[in-house]
KOLMARBA-873422 format. One record per atom (N, C-alpha, C): residue number from 0; chain; x, y, z. Coordinates in pm, whole numbers, plus 50000, padded with zeros to 5 digits. Layout:
BEGIN
     n   chain       u       v       w
   NUM       A       X       Y       Z
...
This chain:
BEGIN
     n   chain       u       v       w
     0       A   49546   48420   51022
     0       A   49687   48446   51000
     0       A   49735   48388   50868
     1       A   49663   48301   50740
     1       A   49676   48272   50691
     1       A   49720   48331   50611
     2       A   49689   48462   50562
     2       A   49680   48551   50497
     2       A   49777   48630   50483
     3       A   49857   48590   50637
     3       A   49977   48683   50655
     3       A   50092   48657   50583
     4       A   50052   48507   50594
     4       A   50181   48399   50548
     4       A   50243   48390   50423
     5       A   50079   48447   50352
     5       A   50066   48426   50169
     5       A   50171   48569   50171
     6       A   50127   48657   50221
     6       A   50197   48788   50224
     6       A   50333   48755   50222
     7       A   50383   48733   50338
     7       A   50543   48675   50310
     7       A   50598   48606   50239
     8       A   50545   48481   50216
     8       A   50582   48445   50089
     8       A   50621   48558   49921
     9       A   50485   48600   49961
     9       A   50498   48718   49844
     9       A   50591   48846   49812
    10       A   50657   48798   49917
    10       A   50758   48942   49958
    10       A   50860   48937   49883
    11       A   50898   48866   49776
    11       A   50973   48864   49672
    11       A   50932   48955   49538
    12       A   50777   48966   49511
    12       A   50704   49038   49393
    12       A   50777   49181   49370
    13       A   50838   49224   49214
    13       A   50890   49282   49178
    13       A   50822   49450   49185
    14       A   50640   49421   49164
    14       A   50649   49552   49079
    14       A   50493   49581   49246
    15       A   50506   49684   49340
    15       A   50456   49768   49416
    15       A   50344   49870   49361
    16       A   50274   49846   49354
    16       A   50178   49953   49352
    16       A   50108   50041   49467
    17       A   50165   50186   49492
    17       A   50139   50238   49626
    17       A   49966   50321   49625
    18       A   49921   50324   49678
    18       A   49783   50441   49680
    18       A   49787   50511   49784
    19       A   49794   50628   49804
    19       A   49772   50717   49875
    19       A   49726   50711   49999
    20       A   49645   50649   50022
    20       A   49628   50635   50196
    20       A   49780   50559   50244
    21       A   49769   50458   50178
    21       A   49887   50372   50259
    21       A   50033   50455   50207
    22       A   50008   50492   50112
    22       A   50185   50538   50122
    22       A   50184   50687   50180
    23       A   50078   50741   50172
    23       A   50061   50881   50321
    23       A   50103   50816   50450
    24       A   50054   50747   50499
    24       A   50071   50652   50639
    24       A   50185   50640   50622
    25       A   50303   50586   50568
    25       A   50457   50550   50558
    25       A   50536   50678   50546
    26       A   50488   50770   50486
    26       A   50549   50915   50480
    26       A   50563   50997   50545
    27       A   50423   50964   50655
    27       A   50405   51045   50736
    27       A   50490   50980   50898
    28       A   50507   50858   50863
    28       A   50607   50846   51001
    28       A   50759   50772   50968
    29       A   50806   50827   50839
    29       A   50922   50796   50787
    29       A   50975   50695   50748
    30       A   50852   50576   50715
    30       A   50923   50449   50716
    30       A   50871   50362   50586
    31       A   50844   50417   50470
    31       A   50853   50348   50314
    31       A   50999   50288   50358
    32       A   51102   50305   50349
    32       A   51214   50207   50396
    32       A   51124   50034   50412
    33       A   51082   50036   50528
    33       A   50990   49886   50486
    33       A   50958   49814   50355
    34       A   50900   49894   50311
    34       A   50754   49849   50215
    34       A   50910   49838   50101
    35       A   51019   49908   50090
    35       A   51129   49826   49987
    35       A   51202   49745   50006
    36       A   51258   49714   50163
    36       A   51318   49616   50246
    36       A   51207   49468   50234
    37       A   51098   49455   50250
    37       A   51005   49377   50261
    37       A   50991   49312   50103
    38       A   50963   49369   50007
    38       A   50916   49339   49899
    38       A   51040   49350   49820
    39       A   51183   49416   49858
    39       A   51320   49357   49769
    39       A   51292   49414   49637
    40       A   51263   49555   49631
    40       A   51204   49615   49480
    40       A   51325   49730   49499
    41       A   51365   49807   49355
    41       A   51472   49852   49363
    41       A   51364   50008   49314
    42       A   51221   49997   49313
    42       A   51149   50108   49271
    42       A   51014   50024   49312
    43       A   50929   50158   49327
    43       A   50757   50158   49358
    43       A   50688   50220   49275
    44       A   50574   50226   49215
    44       A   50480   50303   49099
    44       A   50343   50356   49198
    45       A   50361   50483   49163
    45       A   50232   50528   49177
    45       A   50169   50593   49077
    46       A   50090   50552   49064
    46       A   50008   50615   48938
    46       A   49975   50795   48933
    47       A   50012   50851   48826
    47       A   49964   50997   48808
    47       A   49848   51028   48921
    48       A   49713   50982   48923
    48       A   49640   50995   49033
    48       A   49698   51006   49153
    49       A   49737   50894   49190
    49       A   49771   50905   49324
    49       A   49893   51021   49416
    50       A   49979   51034   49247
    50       A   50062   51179   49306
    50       A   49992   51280   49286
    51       A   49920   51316   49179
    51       A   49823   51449   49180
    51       A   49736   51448   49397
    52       A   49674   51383   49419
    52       A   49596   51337   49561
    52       A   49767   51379   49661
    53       A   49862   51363   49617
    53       A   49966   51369   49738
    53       A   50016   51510   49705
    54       A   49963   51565   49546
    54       A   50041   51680   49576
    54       A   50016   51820   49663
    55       A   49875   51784   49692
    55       A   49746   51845   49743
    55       A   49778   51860   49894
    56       A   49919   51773   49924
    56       A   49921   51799   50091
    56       A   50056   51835   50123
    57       A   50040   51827   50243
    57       A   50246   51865   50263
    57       A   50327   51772   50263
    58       A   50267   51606   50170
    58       A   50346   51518   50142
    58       A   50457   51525   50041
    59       A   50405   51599   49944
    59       A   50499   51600   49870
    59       A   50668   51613   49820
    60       A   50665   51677   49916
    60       A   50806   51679   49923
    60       A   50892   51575   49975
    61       A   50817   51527   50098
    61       A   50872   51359   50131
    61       A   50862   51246   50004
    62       A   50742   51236   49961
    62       A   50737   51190   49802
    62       A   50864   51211   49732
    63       A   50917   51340   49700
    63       A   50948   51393   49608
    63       A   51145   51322   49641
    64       A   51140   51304   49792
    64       A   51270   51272   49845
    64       A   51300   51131   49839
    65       A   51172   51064   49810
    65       A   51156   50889   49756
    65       A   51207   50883   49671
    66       A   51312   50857   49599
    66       A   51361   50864   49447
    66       A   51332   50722   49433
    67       A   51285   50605   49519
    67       A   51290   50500   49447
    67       A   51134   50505   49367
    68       A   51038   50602   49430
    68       A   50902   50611   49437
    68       A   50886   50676   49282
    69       A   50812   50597   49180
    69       A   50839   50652   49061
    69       A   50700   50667   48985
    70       A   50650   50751   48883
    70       A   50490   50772   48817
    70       A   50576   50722   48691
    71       A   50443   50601   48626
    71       A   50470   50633   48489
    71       A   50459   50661   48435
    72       A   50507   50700   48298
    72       A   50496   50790   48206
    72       A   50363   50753   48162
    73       A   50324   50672   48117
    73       A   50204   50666   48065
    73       A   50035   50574   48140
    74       A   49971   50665   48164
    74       A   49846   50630   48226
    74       A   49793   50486   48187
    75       A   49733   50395   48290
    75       A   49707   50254   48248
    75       A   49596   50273   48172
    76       A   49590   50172   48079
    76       A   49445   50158   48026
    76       A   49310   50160   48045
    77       A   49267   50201   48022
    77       A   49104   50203   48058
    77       A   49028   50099   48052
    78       A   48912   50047   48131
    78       A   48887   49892   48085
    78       A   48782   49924   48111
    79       A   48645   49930   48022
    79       A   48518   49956   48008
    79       A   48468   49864   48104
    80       A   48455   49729   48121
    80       A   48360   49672   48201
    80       A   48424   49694   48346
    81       A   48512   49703   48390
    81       A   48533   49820   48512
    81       A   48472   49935   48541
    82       A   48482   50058   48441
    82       A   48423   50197   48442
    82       A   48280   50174   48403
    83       A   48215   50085   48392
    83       A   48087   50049   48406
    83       A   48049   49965   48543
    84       A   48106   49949   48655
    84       A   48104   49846   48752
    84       A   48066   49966   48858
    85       A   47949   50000   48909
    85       A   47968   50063   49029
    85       A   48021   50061   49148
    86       A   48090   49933   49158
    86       A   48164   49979   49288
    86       A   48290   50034   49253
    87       A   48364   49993   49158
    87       A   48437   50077   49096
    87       A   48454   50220   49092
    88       A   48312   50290   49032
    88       A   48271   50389   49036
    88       A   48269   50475   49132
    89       A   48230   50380   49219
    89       A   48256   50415   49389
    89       A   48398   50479   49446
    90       A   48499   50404   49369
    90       A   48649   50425   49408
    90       A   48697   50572   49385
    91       A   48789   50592   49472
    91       A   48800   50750   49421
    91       A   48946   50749   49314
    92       A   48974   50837   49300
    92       A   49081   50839   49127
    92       A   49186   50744   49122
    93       A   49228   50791   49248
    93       A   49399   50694   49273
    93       A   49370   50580   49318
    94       A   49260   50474   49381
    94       A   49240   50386   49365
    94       A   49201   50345   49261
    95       A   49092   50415   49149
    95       A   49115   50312   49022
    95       A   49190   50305   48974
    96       A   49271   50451   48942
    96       A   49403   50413   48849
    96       A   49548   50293   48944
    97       A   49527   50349   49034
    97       A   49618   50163   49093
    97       A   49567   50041   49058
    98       A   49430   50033   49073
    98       A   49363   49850   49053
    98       A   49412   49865   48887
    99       A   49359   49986   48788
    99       A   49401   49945   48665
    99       A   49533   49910   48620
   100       A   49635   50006   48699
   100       A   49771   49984   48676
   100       A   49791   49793   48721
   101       A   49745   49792   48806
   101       A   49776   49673   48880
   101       A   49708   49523   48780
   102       A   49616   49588   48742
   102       A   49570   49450   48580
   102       A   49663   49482   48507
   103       A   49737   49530   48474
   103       A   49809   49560   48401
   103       A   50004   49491   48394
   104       A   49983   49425   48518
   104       A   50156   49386   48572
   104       A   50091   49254   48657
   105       A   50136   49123   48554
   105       A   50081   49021   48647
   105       A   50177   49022   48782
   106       A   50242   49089   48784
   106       A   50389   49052   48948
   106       A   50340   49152   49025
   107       A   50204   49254   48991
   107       A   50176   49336   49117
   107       A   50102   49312   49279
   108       A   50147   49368   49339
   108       A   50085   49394   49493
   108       A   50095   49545   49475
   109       A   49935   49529   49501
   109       A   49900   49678   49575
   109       A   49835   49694   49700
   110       A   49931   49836   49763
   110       A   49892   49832   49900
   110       A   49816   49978   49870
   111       A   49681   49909   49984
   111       A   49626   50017   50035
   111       A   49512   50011   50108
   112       A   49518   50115   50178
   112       A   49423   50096   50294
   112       A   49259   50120   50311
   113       A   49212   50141   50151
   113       A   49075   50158   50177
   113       A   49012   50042   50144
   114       A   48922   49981   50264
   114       A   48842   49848   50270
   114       A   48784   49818   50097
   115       A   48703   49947   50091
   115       A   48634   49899   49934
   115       A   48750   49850   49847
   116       A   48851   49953   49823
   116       A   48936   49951   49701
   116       A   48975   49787   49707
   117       A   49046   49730   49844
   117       A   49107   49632   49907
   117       A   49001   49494   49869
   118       A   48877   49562   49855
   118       A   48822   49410   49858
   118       A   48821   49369   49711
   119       A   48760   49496   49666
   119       A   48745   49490   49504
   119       A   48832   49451   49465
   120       A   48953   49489   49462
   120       A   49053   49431   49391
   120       A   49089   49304   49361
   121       A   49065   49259   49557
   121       A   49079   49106   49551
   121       A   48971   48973   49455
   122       A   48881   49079   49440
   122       A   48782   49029   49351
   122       A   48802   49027   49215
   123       A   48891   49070   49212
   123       A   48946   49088   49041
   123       A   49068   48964   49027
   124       A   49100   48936   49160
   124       A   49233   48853   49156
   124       A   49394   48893   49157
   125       A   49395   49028   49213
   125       A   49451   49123   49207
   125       A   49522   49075   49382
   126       A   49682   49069   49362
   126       A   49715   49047   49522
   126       A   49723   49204   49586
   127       A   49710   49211   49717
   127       A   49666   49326   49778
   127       A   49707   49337   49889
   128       A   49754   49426   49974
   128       A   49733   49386   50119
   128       A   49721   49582   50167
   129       A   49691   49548   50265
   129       A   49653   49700   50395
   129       A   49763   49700   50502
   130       A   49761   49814   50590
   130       A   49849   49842   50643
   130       A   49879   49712   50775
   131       A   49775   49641   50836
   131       A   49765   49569   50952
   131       A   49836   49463   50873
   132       A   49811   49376   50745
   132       A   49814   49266   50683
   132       A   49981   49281   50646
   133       A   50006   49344   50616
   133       A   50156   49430   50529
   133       A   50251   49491   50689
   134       A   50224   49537   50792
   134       A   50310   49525   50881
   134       A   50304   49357   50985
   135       A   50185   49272   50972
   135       A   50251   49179   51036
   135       A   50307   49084   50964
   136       A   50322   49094   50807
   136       A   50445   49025   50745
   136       A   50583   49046   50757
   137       A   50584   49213   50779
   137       A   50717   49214   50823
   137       A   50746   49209   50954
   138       A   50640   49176   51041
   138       A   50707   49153   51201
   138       A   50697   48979   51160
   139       A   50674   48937   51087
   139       A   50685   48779   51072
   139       A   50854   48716   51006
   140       A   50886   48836   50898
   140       A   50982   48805   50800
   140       A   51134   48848   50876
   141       A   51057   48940   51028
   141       A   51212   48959   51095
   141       A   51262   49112   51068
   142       A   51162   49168   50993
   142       A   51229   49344   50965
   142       A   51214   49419   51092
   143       A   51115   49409   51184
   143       A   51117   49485   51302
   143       A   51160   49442   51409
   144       A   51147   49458   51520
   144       A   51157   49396   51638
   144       A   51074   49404   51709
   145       A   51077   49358   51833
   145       A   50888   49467   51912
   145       A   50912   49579   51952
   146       A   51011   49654   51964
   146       A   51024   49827   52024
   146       A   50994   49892   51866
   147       A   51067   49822   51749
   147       A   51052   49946   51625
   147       A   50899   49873   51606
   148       A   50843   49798   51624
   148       A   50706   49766   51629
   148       A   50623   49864   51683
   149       A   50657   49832   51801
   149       A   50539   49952   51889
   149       A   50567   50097   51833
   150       A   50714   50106   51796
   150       A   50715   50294   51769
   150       A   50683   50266   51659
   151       A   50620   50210   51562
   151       A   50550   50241   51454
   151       A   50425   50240   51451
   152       A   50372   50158   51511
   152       A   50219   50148   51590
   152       A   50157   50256   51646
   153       A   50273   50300   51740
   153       A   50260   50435   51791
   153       A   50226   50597   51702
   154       A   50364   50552   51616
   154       A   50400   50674   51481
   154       A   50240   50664   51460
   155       A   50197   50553   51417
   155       A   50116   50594   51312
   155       A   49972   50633   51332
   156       A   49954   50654   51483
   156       A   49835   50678   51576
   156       A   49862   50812   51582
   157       A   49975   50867   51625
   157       A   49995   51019   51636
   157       A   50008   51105   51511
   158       A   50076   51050   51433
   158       A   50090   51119   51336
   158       A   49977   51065   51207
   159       A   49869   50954   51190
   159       A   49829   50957   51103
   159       A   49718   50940   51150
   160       A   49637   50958   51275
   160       A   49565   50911   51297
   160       A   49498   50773   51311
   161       A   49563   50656   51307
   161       A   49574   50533   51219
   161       A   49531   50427   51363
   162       A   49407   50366   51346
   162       A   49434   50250   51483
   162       A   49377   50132   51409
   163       A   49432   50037   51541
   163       A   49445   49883   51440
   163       A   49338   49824   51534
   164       A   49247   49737   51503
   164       A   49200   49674   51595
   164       A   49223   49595   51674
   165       A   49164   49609   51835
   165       A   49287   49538   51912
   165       A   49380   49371   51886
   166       A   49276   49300   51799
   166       A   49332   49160   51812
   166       A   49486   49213   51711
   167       A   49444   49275   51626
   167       A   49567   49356   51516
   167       A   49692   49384   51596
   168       A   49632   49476   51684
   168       A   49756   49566   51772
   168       A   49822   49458   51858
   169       A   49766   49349   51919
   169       A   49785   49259   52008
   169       A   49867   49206   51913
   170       A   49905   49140   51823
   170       A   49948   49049   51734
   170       A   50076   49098   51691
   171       A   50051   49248   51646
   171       A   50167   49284   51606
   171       A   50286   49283   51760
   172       A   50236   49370   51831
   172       A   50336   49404   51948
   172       A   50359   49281   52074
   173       A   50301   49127   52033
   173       A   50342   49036   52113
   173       A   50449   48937   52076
C-alpha cells in the first residue's frame, strides 16, 4: 500500500500524461472526471500517437468532448539510447511517445495500463501509476465512496472488459 500513498501525495502534479489503454478505460465508463478531480490539473496531454490509436475506435468522439484533454502541437523528442533499448522497442507507438513526452516534463505522471510500458518507465524514473494503483488513491483521498466504487469496478468489467485482482478488488470496495 505504500505505493498508494506516494500516489496521493502526488495528486497535486500539474502536467498528466494519458495512454490509451487507461484513458479508453475512463471513456469508456464516463469517468476522466476523476483522473482531473484527483490530480487538480486544469488540462491532460496525450500525445499525437495516442489520439491517432483512439481515433481508430468509437472513442473519439468522447475524446473529442474532453476539452480539457489536449495533443501537443509538437511531437516529443526522440532520444536515441531509448529507440535503441529493446524493450522500448517492444512498446507500441502511444506508449513511447508518452514515456518520451513524459522525460520531457519533470511534474509528469503517466497513467497507463500496460505492465511493460508501466515498468519501463519506472525504470527511467518516470512517476507512473495503472488503473488499480490510480483508483485506490482516489478511494484513499475521499473522491469516491464505496457504491461509486463498486459502480466503477463494475463499469469497468462490463464495459471494458477490465478485472482487478482479487486482493485489488477487495481493497478497493472495503
Amino acid at each position: 500500500m505504500c505505493r498508494y500513498r506516494l500516489l496521493a501525495a502526488l495528486s497535486d502534479m500539474p502536467t498528466v500524461i494519458l495512454d490509451t489503454d487507461f484513458l479508453s478505460s475512463f471513456l469508456k465508463i464516463g469517468r476522466c472526471d476523476l483522473i482531473r478531480t484527483f490530480y487538480q490539473v486544469e488540462q491532460a496531454l496525450v500525445p499525437a500517437a495516442v489520439h491517432r490509436e483512439l481515433a481508430q475506435t468509437d472513442l473519439l468522439t468522447s475524446l473529442l468532448a474532453t476539452d480539457w484533454i489536449h495533443v501537443p502541437l509538437a511531437e516529443p523528442p526522440s532520444d536515441e539510447t531509448l529507440l535503441e533499448d529493446p524493450t522500448f522497442q517492444a512498446l507500441g507507438a502511444g506508449e513511447q511517445a508518452c514515456i518520451l513526452l513524459a522525460r520531457t516534463l519533470p511534474d509528469a505522471v503517466l497513467l497507463t495500463s500496460d505492465n511493460k510500458a508501466r515498468r519501463f518507465a519506472q525504470s527511467l524514473g518516470l512517476t507512473v501509476a495503472n488503473i488499480p494503483a490510480f483508483l485506490l488513491a482516489c478511494k484513499m483521498a475521499g473522491l469516491a465512496n464505496p457504491e461509486q466504487m463498486k459502480q466503477i469496478v463494475q463499469d469497468l468489467k462490463d464495459r471494458d472488459f477490465y478485472e482487478f485482482k482479487s486482493e485489488v478488488r477487495a481493497a478497493l470496495l472495503k
